[in-house]
C-alpha positions as CSV (number, residue, x, y, z in Angstrom):
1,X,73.2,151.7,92.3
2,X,75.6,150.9,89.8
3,X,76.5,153.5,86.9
4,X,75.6,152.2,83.1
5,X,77.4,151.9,80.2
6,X,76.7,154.9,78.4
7,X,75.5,154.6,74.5
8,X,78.6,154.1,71.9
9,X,77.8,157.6,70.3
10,X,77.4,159.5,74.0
11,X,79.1,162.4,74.6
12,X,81.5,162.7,77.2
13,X,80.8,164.7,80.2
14,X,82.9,164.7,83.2
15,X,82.7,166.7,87.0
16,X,85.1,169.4,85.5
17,X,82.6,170.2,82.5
18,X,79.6,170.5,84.8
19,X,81.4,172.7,86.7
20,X,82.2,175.3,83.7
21,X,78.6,174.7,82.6
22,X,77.3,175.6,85.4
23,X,79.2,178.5,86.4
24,X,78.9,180.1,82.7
25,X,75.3,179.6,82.8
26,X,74.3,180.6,86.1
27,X,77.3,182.2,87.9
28,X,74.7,182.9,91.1
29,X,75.9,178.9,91.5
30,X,79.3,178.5,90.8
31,X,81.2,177.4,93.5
32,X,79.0,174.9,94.7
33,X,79.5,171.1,94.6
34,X,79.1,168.9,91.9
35,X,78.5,165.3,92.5
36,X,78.2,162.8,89.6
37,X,74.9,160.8,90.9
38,X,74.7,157.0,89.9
39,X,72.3,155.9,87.9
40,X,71.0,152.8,85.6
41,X,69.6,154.9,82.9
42,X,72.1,155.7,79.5
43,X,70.7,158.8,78.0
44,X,71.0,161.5,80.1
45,X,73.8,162.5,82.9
46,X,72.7,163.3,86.4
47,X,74.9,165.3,89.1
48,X,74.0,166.7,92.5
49,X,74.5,170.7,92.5
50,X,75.0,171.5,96.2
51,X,72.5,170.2,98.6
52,X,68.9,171.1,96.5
53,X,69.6,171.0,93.1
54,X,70.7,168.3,90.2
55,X,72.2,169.1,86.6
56,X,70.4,166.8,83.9
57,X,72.6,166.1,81.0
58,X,71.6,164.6,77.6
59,X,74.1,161.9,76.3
60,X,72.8,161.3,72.7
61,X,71.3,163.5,70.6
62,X,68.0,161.8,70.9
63,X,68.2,162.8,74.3
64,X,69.0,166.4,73.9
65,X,65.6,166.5,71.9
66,X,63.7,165.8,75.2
67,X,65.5,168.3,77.1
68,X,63.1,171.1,75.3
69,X,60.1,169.6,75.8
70,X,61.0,168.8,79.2
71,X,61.6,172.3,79.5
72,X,57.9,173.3,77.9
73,X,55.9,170.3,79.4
74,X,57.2,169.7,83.1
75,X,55.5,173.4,84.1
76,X,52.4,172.9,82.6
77,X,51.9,169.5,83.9
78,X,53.4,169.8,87.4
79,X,49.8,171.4,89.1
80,X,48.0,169.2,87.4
81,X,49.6,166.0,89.3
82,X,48.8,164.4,92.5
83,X,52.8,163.1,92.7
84,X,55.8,166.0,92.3
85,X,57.6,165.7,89.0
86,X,60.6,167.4,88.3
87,X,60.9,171.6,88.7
88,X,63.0,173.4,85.9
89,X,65.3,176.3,87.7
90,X,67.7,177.0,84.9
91,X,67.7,176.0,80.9
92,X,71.5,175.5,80.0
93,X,72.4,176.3,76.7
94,X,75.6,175.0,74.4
95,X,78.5,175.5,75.7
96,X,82.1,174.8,76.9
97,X,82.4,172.3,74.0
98,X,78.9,170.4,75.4
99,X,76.9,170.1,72.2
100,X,73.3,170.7,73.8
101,X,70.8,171.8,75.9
102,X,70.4,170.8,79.6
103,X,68.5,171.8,82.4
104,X,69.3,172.3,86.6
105,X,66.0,170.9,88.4
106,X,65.0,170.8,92.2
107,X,66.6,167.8,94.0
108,X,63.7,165.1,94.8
109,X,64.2,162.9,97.5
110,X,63.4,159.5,97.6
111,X,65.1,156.2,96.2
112,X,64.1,153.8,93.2
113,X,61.9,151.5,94.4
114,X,63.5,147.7,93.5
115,X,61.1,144.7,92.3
116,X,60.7,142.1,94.9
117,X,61.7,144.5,98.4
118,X,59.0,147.0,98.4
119,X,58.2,147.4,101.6
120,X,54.0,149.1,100.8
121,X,53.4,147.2,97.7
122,X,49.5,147.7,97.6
123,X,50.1,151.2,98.5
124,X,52.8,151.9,96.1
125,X,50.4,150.2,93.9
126,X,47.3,152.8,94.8
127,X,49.9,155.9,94.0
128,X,51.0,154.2,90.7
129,X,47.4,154.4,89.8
130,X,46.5,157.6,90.9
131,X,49.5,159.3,88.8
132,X,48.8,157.3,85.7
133,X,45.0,158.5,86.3
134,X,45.7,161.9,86.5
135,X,48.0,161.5,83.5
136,X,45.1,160.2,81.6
137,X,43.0,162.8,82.7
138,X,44.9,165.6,81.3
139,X,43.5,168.0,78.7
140,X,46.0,170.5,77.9
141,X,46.6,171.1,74.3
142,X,49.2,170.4,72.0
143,X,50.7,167.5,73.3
144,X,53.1,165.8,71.1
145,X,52.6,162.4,70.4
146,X,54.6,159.9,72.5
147,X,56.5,157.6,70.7
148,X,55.6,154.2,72.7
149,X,52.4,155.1,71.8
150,X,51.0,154.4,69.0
151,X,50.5,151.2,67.1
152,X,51.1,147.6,68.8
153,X,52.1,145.8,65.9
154,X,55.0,148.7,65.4
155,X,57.1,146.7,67.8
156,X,56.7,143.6,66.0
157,X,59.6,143.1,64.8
158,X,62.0,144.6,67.0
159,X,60.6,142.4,69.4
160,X,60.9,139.3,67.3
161,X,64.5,139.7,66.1
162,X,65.1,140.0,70.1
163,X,63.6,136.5,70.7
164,X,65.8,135.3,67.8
165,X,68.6,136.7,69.4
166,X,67.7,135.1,72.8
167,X,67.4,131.7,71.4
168,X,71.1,132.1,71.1
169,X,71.7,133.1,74.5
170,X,70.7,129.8,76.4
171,X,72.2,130.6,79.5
172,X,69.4,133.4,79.6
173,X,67.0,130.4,79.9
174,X,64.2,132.1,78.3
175,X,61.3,130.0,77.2
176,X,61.0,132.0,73.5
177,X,58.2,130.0,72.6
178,X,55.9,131.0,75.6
179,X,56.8,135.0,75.2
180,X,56.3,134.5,71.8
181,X,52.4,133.2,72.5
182,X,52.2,136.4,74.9
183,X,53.5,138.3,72.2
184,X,50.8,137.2,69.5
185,X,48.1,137.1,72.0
186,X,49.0,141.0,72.8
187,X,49.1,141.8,69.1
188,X,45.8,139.6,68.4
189,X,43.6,142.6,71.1
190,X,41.9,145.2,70.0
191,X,43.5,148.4,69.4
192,X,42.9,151.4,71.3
193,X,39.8,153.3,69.7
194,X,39.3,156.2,72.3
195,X,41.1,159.5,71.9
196,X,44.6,159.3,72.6
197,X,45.6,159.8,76.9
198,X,48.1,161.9,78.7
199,X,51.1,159.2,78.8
200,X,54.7,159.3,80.8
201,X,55.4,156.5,78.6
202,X,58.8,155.2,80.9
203,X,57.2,153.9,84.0
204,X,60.6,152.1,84.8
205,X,61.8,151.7,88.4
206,X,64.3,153.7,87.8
207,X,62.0,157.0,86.7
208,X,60.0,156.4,90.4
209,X,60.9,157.3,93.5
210,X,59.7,156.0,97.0
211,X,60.1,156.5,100.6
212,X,58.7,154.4,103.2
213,X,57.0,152.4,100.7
214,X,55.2,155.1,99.0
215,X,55.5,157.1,96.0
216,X,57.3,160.2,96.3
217,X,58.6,161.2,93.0
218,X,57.9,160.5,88.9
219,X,60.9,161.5,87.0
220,X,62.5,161.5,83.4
221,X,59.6,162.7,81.7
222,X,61.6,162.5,78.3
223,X,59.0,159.8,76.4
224,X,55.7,161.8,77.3
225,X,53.2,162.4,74.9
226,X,49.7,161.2,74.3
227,X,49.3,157.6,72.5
228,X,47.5,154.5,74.1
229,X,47.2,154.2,77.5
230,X,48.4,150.6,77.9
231,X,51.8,152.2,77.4
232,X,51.7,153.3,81.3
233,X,50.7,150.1,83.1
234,X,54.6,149.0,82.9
235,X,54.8,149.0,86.7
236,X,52.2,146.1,86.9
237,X,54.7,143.6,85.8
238,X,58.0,145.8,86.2
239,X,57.9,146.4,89.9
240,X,54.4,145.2,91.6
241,X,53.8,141.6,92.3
242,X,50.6,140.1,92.1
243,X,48.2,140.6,94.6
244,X,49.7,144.9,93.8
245,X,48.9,144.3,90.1
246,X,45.5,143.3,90.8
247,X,45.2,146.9,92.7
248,X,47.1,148.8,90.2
249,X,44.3,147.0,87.6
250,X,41.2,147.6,89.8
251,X,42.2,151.1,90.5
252,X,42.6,152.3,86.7
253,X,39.5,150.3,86.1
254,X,41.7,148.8,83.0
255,X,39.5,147.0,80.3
256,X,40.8,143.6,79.1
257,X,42.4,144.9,75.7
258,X,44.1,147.2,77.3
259,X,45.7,144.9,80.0
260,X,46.4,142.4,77.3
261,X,48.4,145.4,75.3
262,X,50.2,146.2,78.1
263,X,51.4,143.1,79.1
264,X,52.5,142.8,75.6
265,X,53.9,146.2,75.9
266,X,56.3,145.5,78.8
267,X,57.5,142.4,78.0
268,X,58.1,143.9,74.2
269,X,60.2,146.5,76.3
270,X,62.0,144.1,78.2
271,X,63.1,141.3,75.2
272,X,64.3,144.3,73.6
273,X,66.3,145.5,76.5
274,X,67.8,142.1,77.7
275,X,70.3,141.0,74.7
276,X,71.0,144.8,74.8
277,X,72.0,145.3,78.1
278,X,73.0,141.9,79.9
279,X,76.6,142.8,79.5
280,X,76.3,146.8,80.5
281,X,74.0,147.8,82.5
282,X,73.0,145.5,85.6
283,X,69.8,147.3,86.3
284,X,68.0,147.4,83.0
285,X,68.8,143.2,82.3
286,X,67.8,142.7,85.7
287,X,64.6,144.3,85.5
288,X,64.0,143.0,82.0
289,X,64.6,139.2,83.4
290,X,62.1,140.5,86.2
291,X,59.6,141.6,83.8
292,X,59.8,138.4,81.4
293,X,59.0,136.1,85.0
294,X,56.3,138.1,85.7
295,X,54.6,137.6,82.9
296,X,54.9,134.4,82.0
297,X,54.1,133.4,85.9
298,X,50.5,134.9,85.4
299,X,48.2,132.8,85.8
């Protein structure tokens, strides 16, 4: 797994920093190793602490803002889930010339799952569902909003200035006009008109983690929030192929508006991230060309 490109504006952090961090903040684990873990994603920093731990980083300031509710939410919400989620040990404060919060979790095993070699598709597929299911079935009170979560036609034109911007990029070989109809068919559903869902809201193969097939771990919980729940069907065309999508579908009992949104959703998502990221980041372009095939090879 390659390493990203970090954001312009992202702050630099380095071994020797996590190291002073770290042993300000919680002196009971000073001393022990700090590895710099690869990884696809561009907000946050991720580093091994010793053989059971990981240091969790925010980049950007828009990241540091997660690192809180991470903090408040992950607790709460960790009993309340069939899959593990990330456990908060230590809340790192400012320090050493590093600008925000952080956090030390519990090491989760597992490895990102990759789009086209899953080895238990229809059973990854099943475990997908039954996290996003207990998601939705949350009631706990006070839940911020999620940000992916509200209004369709918000990504409207973000998502059109990105097929503009693909049009210019022919060796993409995207055909604009046929996301384009996905597009308007997504933004043509109805809205969501029940009460807003428990949402991750960043079902990227990146945020899961599998071994022997099956879903071990959801990470990154920094979009969460409650919003529409097409916003967590991303894995149908980000990860599962076909005859898996028709189980992750069948399993949520998904309505057609919704499954129309969420298509819509993801592929948004993946225009966006594609003239982004086709030059940085390996993982994100490649997933987003992944995302854009999927959809438009639906029947």
């Amino acid at each position: 797994m390659s390493t990203a490109q970090p954001h312009p504006d992202a702050h630099p952090v380095d071994d020797a920093l996590v190291r002073r961090l770290v042993a300000s903040r919680f002196p009971r684990w000073a001393g022990l190793p700090v590895v710099r873990f690869p990884s696809g994603g561009t907000v946050n920093a991720v580093y091994r602490l010793g053989d059971d731990m990981a240091v969790r980083l925010p980049l950007t300031r828009g990241g540091a803002e997660d690192v809180a509710m991470e903090q408040e939410w992950l607790p709460r919400l960790a009993p309340l889930l069939p899959t593990p989620i990330p456990e908060v040990l230590g809340a790192g404060r400012p320090a050493e010339g590093f600008p925000w919060a952080w956090s030390v979790h519990r090491w989760l095993t597992g490895e990102n799952p990759e789009a086209g070699a899953l080895t238990e598709p229809l059973l990854l597929a099943e475990d997908l569902a039954g996290f996003v299911g207990a998601m939705r079935g949350l009631t706990l009170p006070g839940a911020p909003p999620a940000y992916r979560g509200g209004p369709l036609a918000a990504l409207d034109v973000a998502t059109r200035a990105a097929v503009d911007e693909l049009r210019g990029i022919p060796e993409e070989g995207i055909d604009c006009d046929a996301v384009l109809a996905v597009w308007e068919d997504a933004l043509r559903a109805p809205a969501w008109s029940g009460p807003p869902v428990w949402l991750h809201a960043d079902l990227m193969p990146g945020n899961l983690l599998v071994d022997g097939g099956r879903l071990t771990a959801v990470i990154d919980f920094g979009c969460m929030g409650v919003g529409d729940p097409a916003c967590d069907l991303f894995p149908a065309w980000n990860l599962l192929p076909a005859d898996a999508r028709e189980v992750f579908c069948d399993a949520l009992a998904v309505d057609d508006a919704t499954w129309i949104r969420g298509r819509g959703r993801t592929l948004s998502q993946a225009l966006i991230a594609l003239p982004h990221y086709r030059t940085t980041n390996p993982a994100m372009a490649g997933n987003a060309r992944h995302v854009i095939r999927a959809v438009l090879g639906e029947d």
